[in-house]
C-alpha positions as CSV (number, residue, x, y, z in Angstrom):
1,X,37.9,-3.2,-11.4
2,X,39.9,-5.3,-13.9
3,X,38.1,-4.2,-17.5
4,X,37.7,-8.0,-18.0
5,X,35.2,-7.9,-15.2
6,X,33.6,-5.1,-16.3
7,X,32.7,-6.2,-19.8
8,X,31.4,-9.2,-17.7
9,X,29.5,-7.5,-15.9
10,X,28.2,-5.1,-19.2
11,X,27.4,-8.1,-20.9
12,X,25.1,-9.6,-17.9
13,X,23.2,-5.8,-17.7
14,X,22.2,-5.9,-21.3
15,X,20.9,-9.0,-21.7
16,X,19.2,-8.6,-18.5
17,X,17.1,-5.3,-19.4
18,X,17.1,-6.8,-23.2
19,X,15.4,-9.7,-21.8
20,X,12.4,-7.7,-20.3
21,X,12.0,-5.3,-23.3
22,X,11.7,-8.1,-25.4
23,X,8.3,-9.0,-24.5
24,X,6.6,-6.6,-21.8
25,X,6.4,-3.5,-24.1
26,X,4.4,-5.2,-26.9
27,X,2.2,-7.9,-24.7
28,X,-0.6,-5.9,-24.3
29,X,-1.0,-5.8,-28.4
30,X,-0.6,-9.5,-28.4
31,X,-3.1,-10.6,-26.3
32,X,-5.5,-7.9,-27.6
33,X,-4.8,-9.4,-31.4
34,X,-5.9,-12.8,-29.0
35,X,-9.2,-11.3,-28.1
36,X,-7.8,-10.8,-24.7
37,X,-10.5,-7.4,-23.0
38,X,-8.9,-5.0,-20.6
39,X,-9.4,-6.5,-17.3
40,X,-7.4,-9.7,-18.7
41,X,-4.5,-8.0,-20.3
42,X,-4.2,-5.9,-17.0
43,X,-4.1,-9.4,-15.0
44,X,-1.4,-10.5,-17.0
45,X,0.3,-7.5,-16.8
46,X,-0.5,-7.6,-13.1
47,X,2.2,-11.0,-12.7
48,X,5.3,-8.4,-12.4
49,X,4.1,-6.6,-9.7
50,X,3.4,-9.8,-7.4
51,X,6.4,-10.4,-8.4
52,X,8.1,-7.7,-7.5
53,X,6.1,-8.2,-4.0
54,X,7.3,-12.0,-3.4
55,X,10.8,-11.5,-4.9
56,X,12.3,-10.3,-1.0
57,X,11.4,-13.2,0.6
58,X,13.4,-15.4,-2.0
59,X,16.2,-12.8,-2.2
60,X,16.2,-12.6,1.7
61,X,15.7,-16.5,2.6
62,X,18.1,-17.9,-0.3
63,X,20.3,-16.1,-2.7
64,X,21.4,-14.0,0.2
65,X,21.8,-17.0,2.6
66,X,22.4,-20.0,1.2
67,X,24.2,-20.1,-2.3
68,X,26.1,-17.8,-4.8
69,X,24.3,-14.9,-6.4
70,X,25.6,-15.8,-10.0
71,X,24.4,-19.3,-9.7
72,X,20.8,-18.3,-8.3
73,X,20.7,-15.8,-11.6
74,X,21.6,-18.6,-13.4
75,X,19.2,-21.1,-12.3
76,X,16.2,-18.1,-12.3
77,X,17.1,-17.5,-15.9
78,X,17.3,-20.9,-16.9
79,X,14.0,-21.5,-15.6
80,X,12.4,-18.5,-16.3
81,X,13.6,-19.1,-20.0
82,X,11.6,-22.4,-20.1
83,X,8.4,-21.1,-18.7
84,X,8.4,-18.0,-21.4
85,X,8.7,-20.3,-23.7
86,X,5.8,-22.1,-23.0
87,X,3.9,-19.2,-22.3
88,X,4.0,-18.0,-25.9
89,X,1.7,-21.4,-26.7
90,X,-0.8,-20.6,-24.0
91,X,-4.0,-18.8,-25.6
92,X,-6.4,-18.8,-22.6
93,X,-6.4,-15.9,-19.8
94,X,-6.3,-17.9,-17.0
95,X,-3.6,-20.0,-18.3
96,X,-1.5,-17.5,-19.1
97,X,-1.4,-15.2,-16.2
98,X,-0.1,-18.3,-13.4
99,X,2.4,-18.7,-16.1
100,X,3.2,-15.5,-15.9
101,X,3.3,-15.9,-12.5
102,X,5.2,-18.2,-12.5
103,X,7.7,-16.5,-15.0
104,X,7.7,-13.1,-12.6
105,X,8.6,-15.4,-9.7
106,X,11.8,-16.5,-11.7
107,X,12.8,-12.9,-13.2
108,X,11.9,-10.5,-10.3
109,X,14.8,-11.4,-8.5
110,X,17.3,-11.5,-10.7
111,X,16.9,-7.3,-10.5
112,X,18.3,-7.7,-7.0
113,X,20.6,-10.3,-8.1
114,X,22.5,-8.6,-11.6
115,X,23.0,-5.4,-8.9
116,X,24.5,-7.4,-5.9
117,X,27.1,-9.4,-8.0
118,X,28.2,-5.8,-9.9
119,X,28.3,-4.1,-6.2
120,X,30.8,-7.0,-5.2
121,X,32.8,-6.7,-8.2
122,X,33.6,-2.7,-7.3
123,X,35.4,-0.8,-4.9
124,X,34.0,2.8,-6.2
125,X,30.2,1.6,-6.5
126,X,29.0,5.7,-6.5
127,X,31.7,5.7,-10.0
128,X,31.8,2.3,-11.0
129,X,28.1,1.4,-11.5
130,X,26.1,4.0,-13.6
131,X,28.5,2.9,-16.5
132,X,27.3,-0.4,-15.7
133,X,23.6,-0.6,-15.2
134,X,22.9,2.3,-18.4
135,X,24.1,-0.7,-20.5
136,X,20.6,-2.6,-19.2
137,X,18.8,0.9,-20.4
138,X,20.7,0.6,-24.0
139,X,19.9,-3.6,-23.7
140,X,15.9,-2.2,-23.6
141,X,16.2,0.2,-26.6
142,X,17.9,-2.5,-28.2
143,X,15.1,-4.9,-27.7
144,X,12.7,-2.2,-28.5
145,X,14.9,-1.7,-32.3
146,X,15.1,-5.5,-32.6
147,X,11.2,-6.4,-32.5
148,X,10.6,-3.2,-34.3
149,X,12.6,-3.9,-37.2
150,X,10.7,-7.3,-37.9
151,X,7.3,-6.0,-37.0
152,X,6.3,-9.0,-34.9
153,X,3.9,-6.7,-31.9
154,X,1.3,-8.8,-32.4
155,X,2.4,-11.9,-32.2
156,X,4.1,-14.2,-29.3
157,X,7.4,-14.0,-31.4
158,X,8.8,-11.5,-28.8
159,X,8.3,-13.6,-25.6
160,X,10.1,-16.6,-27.5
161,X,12.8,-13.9,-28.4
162,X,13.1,-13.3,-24.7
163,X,12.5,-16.9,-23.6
164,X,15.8,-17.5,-25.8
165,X,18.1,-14.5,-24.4
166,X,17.1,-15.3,-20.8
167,X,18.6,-19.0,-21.6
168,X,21.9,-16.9,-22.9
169,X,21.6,-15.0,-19.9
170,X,21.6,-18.3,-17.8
171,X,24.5,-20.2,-19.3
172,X,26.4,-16.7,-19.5
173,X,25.5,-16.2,-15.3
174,X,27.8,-19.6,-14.8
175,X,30.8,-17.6,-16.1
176,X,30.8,-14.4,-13.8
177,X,32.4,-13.7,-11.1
178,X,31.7,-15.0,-8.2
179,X,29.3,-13.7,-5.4
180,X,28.9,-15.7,-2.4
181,X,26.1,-15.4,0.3
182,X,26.5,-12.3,2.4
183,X,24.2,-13.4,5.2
184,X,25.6,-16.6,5.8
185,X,24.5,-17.8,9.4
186,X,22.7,-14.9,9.7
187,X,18.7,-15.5,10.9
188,X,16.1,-14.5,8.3
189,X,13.0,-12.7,9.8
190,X,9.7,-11.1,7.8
191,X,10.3,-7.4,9.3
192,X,14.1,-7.6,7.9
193,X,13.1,-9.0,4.6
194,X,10.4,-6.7,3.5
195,X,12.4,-3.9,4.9
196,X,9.6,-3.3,7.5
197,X,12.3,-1.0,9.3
198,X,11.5,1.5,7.5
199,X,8.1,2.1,8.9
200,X,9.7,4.1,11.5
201,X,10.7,7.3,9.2
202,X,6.6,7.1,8.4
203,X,6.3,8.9,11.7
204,X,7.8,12.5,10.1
205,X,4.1,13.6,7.8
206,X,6.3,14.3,4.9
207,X,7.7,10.8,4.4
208,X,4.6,9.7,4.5
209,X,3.1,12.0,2.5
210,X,6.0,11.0,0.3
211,X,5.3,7.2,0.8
212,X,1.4,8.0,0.1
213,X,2.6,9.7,-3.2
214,X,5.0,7.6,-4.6
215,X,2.1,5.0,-4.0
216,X,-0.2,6.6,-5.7
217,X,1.5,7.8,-8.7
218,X,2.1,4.2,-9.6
219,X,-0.9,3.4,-10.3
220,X,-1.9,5.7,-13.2
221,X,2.1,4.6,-14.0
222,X,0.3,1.2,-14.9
223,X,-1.7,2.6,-17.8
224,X,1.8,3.7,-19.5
225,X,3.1,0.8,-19.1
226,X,0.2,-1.7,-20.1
227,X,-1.5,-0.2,-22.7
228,X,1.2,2.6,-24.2
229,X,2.1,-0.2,-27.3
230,X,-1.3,-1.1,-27.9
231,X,-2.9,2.3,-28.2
232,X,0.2,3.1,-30.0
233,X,-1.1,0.6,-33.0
234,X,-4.3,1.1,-32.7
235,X,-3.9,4.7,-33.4
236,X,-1.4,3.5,-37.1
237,X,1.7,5.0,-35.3
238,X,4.8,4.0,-37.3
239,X,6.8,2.0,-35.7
240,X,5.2,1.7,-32.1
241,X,7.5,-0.1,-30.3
242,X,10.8,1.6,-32.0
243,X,8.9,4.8,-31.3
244,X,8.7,3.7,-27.5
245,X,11.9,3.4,-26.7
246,X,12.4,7.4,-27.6
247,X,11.3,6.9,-23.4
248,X,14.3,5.2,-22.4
249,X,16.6,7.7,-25.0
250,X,15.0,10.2,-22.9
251,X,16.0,9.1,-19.2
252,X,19.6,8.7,-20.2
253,X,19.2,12.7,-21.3
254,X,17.6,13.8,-18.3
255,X,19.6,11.7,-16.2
256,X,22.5,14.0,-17.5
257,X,21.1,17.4,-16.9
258,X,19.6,16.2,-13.8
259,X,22.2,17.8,-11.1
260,X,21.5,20.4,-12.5
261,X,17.9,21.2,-12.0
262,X,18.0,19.7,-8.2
263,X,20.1,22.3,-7.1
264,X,18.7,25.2,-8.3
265,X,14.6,24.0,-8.0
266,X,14.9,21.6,-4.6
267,X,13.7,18.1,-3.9
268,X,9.7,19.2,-3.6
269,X,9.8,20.9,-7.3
270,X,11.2,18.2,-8.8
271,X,9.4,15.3,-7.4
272,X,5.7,17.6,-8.2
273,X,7.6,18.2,-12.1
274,X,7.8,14.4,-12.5
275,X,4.3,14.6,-11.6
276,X,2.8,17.1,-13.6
277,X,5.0,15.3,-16.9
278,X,3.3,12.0,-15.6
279,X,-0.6,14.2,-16.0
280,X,0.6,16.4,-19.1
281,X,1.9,13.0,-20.9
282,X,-2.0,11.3,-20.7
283,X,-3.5,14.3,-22.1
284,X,-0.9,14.4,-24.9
285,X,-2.1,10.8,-25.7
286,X,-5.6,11.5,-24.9
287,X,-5.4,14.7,-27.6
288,X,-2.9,13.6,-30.1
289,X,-3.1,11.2,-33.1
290,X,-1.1,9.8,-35.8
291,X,-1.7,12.1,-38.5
292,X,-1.2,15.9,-37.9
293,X,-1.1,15.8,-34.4
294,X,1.8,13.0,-34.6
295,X,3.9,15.3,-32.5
296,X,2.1,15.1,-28.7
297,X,2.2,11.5,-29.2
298,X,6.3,11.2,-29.6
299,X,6.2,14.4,-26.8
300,X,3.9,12.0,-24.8
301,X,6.9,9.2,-25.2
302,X,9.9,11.5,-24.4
303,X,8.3,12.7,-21.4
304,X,9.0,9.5,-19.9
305,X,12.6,10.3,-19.2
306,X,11.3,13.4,-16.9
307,X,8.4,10.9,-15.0
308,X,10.9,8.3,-14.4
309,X,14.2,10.3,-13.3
310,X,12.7,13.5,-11.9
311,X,10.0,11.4,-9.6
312,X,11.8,8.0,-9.3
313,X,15.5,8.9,-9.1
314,X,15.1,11.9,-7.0
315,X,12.8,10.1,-5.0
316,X,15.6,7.4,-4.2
317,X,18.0,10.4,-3.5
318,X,15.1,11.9,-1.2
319,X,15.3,8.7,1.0
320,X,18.8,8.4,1.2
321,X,19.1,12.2,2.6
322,X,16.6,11.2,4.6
323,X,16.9,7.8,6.5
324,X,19.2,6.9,9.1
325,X,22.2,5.4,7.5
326,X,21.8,1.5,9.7
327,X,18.4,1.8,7.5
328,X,19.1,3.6,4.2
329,X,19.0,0.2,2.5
330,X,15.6,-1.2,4.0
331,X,14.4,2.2,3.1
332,X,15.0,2.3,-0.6
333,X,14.0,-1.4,-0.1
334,X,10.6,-0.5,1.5
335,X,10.0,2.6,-1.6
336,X,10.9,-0.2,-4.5
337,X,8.0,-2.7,-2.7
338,X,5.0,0.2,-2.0
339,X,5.9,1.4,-6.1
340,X,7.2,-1.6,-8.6
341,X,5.4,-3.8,-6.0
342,X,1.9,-2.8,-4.5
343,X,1.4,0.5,-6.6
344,X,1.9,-1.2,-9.7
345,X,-0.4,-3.6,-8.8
346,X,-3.2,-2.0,-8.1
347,X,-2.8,0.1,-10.9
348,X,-2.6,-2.6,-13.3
349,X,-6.3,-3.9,-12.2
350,X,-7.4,-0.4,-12.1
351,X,-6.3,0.6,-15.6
352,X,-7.7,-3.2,-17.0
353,X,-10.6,-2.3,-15.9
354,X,-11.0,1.4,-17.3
355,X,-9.6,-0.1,-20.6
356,X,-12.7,-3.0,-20.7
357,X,-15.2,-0.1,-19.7
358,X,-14.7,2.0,-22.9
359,X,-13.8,-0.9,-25.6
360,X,-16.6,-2.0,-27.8
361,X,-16.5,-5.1,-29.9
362,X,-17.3,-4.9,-33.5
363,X,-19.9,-7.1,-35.5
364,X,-17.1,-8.6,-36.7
365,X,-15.3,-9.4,-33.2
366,X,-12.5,-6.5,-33.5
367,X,-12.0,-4.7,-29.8
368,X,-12.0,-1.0,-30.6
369,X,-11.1,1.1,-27.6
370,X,-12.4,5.3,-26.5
371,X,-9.0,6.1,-26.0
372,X,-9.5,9.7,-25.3
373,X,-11.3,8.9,-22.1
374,X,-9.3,6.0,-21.1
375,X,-6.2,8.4,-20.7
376,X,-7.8,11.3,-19.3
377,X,-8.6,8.9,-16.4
378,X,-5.0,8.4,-15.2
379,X,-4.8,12.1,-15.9
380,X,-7.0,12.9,-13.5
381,X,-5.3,10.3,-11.1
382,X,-1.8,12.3,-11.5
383,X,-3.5,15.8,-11.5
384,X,-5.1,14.7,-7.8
385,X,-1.7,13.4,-6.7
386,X,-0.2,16.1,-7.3
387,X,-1.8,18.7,-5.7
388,X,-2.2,17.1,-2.3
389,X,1.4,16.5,-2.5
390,X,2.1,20.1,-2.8
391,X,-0.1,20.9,-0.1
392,X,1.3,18.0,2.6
393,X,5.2,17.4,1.4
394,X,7.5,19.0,3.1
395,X,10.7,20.7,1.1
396,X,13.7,18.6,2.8
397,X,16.3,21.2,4.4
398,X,19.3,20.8,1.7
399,X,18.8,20.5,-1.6
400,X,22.6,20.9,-2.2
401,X,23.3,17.3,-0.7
402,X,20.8,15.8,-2.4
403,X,22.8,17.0,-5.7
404,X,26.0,15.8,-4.5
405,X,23.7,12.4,-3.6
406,X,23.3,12.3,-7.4
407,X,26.5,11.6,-8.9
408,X,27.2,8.6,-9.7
409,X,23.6,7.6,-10.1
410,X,22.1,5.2,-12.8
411,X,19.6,5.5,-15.3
């Protein structure tokens, strides 16, 4: 791949993961400063994940059918830009989450869309990618550094900040390489867009115990990832949303050693250790503070790198050992829907909810918030998880291959 192309392709990763750390880390703190309760930051938070659910059929029915992939990422940038925009001036709940809506309709598939036109581009993807998509993980931290440095959580700032890269991002799209349809003529139906293929590995009990877990870990996922930056503040951390991004340092570290620790502990073990990180992190929150106990907080934030790569990127080698080759694709396809799509969902109603049950409003209209029992709840959630997953999963045959599965792999 002509380095030309690569920097292109660099360039588009960034702004792309840039564009979504911009605004979703510090939201919840916005609309809480906007007397927003728990149940309606979780709905707004709630717009990615029905995203993430719609976003196949327009991957499936268009970009992959009808027009070039750089030009769709334009035109969903372009547009998504526009409606962030305005979504920074919209202060009722209502309002704001079918903007977001609308906005998550524009932006979820343009994750599909940044990957397909850098897999065209290569003829080594398993060597060719990582070095491509950990720019998007440095394009987050960056974002994270960016909003930090001014001090602007609590404001809309942010969204305009992201409103204005994704309109970069758009113009820039016009300029890469191009990516024409790869299912041209080719008939769209339901079961081959939501990757409904898949179904069929459900009949071995460990993938679907697997399938059952990965669902369900999600969901106390949401309360990380909803109301980290706003319990962060409340509790006078320095520097919450710099400090945040420790998470993403983390998951390019792990990333590293993680080879390492699949060969020698096995698929199961590290699936049920991003687990138990995912129930240790919530009591690190639910115990720690900002003073003398600053400590379990940033532990809280580092563990991140574990939760995500042990559980998420093993989980992605897990299927790939495990599925059929003609079906490896729906089935990673079929994983990214039932977490990012429906497990994420639920858990961001869920956790708005928990959040509005132990908040109290203040004589003078200030939301203060129990947070030790707010994130013992997910706690709980990840502690039940994970032991019927160790009783039910069954330890896959060769951990070796899944090892060798792991190079190349991104963050």
């Amino acid at each position: 791949m002509p380095t030309s192309i690569r920097l292109q392709l660099s360039v588009m990763m960034f702004l792309q993961f840039f564009i979504w750390g911009a605004w979703f880390v510090t939201l919840g703190t916005y609309l809480n400063g906007m007397a927003f309760d728990g149940v309606q930051i979780g709905a707004a938070y709630s717009t990615m994940p029905w995203g993430a659910l719609i976003a196949p059929f327009f991957v499936g029915m268009v970009a992959d059918r009808f027009f070039n992939s750089e030009r769709v990422l334009a035109v969903c940038h372009l547009v998504g830009g526009a409606i962030l925009f305005m979504s920074a001036s919209v202060t009722d709940a209502s309002g704001l989450f079918w903007m977001l809506f609308a906005y998550a309709l524009c932006y979820n598939p343009t994750l599909a869309l940044v990957n397909s036109i850098s897999f065209a581009q290569m003829e080594d993807t398993a060597k060719q990618f990582p070095g491509i998509r950990v720019l998007g993980t440095i394009g987050w931290i960056a974002a994270g550094f960016f909003v930090g440095i001014f001090g602007i959580e609590d404001t809309s700032v942010p969204m305009k900040i992201a409103a204005a890269a994704s309109g970069l991002l758009g113009i820039y799209a016009f300029f890469l390489p191009k990516t024409p349809p790869k299912s041209v003529g080719e008939k769209a139906t339901i079961r081959d867009i939501l990757n409904l293929e898949a179904l069929s590995l459900m009949k071995d009990r460990s993938f679907l115990v697997f399938v059952l877990g990965s669902l369900l870990i999600c969901i106390p996922l949401a309360f990380y990832y909803n109301f980290t930056n706003l319990f962060l503040n409340e509790v006078d951390m320095p520097n919450p949303v710099r400090s945040m991004t420790f998470g993403q340092m983390s998951e390019i570290l792990f990333m590293l050693v993680m080879p390492f620790f699949l060969v020698r502990l096995g698929v199961k073990k590290m699936l049920l250790f991003g687990m138990i990180a995912w129930a240790l992190r919530y009591v690190l929150f639910a115990k720690g503070d900002a003073d003398t106990l600053i400590g379990m907080l940033y532990a809280g934030i580092i563990l991140h790198g574990i939760c995500y790569d042990f559980f998420f990127v093993t989980g992605h080698i897990h299927v790939d050992n495990v599925a059929p080759k003609k079906i490896q694709a729906s089935a990673q396809g079929f994983i990214a829907l039932i977490t990012y799509g429906l497990g994420l969902l639920i858990g961001t109603w869920i956790s708005g909810y928990c959040v509005k049950l132990y908040e109290t409003t203040l004589v003078n209209g200030e939301i203060v918030y129990d947070w030790e029992k707010i994130w013992m709840i997910p706690a709980v959630m990840a502690a039940f998880v994970i032991v019927v997953f160790a009783i039910f999963f069954k330890e896959p045959e060769s951990a070796e291959s899944s090892a060798r599965a792991l190079d190349g792999r991104s963050v």
